[in-house]
Backbone as ProteinMPNN parsed JSONL, in Angstrom:
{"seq_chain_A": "XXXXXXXXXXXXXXXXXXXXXXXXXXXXXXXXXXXXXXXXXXXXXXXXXXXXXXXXXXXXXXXXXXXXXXXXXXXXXXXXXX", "coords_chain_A": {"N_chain_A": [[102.86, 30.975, 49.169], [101.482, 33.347, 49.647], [100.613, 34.829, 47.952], [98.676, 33.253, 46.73], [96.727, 33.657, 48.533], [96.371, 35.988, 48.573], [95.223, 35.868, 46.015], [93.207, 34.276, 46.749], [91.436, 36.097, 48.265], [90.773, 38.448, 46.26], [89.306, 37.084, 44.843], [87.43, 36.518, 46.318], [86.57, 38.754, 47.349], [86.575, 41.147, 45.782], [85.83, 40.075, 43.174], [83.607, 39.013, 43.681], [82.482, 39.965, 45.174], [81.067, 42.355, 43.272], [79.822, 40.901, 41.0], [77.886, 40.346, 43.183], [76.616, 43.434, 43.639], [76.416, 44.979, 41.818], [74.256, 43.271, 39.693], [72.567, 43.499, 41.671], [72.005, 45.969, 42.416], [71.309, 47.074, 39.709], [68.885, 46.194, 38.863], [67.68, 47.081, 41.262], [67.159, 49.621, 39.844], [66.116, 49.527, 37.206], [62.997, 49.469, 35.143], [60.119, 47.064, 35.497], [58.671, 45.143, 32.996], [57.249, 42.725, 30.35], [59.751, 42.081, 29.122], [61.498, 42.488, 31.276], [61.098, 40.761, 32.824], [62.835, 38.511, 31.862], [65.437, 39.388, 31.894], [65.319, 40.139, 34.941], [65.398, 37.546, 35.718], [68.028, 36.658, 34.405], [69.818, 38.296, 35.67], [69.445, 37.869, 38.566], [70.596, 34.791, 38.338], [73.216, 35.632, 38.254], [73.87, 37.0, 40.498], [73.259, 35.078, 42.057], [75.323, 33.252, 41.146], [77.631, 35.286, 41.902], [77.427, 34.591, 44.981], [77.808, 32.318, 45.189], [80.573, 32.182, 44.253], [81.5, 33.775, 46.65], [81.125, 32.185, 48.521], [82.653, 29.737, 47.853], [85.031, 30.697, 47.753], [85.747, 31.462, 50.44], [85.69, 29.302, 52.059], [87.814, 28.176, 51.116], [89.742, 29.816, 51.723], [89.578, 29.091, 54.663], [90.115, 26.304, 54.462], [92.976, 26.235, 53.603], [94.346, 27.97, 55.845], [93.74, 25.981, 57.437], [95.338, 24.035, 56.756], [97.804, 25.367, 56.967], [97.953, 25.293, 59.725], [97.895, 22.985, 60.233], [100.478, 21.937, 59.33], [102.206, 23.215, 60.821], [101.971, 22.368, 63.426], [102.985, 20.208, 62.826], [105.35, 20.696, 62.647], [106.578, 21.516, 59.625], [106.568, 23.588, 58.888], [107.851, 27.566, 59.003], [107.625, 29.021, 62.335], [105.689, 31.593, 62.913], [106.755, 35.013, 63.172], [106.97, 36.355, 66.44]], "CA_chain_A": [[101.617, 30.913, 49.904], [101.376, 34.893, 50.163], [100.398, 34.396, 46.052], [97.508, 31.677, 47.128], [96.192, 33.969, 49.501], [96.029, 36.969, 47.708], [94.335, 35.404, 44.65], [91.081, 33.969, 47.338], [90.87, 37.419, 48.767], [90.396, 39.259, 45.072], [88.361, 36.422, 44.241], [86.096, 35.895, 47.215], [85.448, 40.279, 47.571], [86.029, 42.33, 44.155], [84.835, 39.437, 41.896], [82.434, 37.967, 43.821], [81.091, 41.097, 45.573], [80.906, 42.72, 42.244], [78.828, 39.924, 40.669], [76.273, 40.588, 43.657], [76.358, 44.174, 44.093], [76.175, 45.713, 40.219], [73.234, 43.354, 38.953], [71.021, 44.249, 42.173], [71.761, 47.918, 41.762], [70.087, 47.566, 38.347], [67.329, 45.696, 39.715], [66.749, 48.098, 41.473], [66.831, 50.798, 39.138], [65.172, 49.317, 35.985], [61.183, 49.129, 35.601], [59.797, 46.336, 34.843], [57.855, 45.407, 31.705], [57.32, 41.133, 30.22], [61.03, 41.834, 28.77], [61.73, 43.04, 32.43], [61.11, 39.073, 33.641], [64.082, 37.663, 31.291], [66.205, 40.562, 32.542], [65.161, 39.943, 36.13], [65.928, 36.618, 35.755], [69.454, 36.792, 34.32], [70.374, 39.24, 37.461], [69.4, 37.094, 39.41], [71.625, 34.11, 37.986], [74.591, 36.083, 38.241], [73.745, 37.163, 41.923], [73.29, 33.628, 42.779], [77.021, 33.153, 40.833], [78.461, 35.918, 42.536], [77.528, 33.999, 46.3], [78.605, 30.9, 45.376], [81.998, 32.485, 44.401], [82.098, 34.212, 47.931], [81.074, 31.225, 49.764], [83.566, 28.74, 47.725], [86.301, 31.535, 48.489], [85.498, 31.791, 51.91], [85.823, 27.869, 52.333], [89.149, 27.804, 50.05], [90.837, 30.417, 52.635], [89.601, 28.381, 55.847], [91.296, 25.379, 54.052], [94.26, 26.832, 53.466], [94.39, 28.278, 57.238], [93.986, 24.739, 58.06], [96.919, 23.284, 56.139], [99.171, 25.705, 57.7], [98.068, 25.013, 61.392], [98.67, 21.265, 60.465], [102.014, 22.104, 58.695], [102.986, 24.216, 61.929], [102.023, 21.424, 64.063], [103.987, 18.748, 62.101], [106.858, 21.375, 62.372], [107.444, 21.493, 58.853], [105.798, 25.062, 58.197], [108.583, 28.046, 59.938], [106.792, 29.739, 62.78], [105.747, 32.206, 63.099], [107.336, 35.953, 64.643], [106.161, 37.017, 67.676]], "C_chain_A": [[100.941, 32.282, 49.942], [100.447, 34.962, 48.718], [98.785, 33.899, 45.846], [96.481, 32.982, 47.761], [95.304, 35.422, 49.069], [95.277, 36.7, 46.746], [93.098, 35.28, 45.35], [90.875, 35.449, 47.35], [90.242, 38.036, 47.647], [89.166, 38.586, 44.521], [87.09, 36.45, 44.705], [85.404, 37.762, 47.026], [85.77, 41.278, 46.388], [85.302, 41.257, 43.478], [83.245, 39.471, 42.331], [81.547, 39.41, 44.481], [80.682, 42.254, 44.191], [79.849, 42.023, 41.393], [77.549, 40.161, 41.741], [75.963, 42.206, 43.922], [75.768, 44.859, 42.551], [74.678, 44.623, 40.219], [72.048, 43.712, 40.062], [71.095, 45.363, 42.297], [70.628, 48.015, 40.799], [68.975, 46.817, 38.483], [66.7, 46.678, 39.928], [66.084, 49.897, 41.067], [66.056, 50.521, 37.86], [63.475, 49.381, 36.186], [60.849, 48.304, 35.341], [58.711, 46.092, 33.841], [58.513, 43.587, 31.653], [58.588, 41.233, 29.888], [62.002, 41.607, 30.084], [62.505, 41.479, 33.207], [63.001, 38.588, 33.262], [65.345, 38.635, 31.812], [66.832, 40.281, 34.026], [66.118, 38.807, 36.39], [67.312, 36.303, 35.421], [70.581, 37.246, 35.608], [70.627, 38.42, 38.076], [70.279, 35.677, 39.453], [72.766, 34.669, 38.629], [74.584, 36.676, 39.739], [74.25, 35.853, 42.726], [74.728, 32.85, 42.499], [78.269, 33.685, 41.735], [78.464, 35.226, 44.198], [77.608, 32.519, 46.287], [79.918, 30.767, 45.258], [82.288, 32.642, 45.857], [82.063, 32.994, 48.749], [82.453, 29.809, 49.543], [84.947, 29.463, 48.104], [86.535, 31.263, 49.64], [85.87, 30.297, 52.329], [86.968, 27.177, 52.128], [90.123, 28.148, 51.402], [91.01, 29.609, 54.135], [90.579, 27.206, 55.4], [92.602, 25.414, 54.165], [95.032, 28.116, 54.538], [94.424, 26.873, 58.099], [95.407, 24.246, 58.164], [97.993, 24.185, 57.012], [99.055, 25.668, 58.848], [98.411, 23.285, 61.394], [99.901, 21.194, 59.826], [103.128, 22.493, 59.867], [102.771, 23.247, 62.978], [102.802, 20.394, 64.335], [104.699, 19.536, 61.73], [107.381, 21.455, 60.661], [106.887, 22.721, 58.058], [106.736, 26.088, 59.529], [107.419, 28.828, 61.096], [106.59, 30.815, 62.59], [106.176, 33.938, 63.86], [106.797, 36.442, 65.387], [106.668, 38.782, 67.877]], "O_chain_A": [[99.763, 32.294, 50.3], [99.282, 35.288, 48.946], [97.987, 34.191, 44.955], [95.377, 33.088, 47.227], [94.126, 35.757, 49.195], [94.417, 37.568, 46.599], [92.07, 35.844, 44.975], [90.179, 35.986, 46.488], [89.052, 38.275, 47.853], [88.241, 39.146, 43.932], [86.022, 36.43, 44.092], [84.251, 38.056, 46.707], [85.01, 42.232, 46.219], [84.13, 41.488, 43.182], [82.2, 39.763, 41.75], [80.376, 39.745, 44.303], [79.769, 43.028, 44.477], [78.901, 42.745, 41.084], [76.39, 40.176, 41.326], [74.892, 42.34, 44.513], [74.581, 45.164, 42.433], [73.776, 45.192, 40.835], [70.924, 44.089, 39.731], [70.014, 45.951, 42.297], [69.555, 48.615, 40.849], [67.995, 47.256, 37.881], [65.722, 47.189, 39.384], [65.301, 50.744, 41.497], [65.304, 51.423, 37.488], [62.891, 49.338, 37.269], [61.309, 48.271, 34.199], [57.782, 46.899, 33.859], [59.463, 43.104, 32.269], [59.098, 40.232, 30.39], [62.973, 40.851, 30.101], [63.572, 41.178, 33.742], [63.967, 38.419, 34.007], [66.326, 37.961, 32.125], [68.008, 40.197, 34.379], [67.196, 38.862, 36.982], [67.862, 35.583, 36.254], [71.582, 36.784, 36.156], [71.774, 38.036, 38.306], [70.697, 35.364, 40.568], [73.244, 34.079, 39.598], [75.75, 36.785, 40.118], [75.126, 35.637, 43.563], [75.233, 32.055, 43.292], [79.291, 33.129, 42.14], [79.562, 35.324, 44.747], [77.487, 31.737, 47.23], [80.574, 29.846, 45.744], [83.113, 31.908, 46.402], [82.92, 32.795, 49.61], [83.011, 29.158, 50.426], [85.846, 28.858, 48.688], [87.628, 30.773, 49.925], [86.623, 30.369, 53.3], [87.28, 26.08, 52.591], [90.896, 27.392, 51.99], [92.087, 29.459, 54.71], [91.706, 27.126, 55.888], [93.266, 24.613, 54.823], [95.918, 28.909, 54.218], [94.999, 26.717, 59.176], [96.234, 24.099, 59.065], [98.907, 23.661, 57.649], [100.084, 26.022, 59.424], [98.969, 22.592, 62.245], [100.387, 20.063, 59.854], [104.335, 22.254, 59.92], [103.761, 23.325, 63.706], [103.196, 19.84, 65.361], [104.988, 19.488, 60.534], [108.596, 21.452, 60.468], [106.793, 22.792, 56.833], [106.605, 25.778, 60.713], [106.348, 29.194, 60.613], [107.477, 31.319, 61.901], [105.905, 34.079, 65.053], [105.891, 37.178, 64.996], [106.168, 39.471, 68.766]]}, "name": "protein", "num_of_chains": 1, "seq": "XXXXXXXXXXXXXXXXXXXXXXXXXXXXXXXXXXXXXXXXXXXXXXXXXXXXXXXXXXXXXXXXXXXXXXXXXXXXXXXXXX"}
């Protein structure tokens, strides 16, 4: 489970915040020009990629915070140490 958990995390904030942070950097450093548009537009794809990763991450880990409060419920998940 430790395995599971680790994989959302990398997924949901290096991939996915990587995918939105690099192409609006260069957004905001390029100039634009008519090539500029198709450019723009690509960015912007891969922005809109990168926050659908974070948000399906983000939704994966609540899941899988679920399962183990209904595993720990139905006793068959060890408790936790206090």
């Amino acid at each position: 489970m430790f395995n599971d958990k680790t994989i959302v995390w990398v997924l949901e904030y290096i991939i996915g915040g990587t995918l939105v942070i690099v192409p609006l950097a260069g957004l905001g450093i390029y100039r634009y020009s008519w090539v500029g548009v198709h450019i723009f537009a690509t960015a912007l794809s891969v922005v809109c990629l990168g926050v659908i990763l974070i948000s399906c991450a983000s939704s994966m880990r609540q899941r899988m915070f679920l399962a183990e409060r209904i595993d720990r419920l139905a006793g068959l998940w060890p408790k936790r140490p206090r």
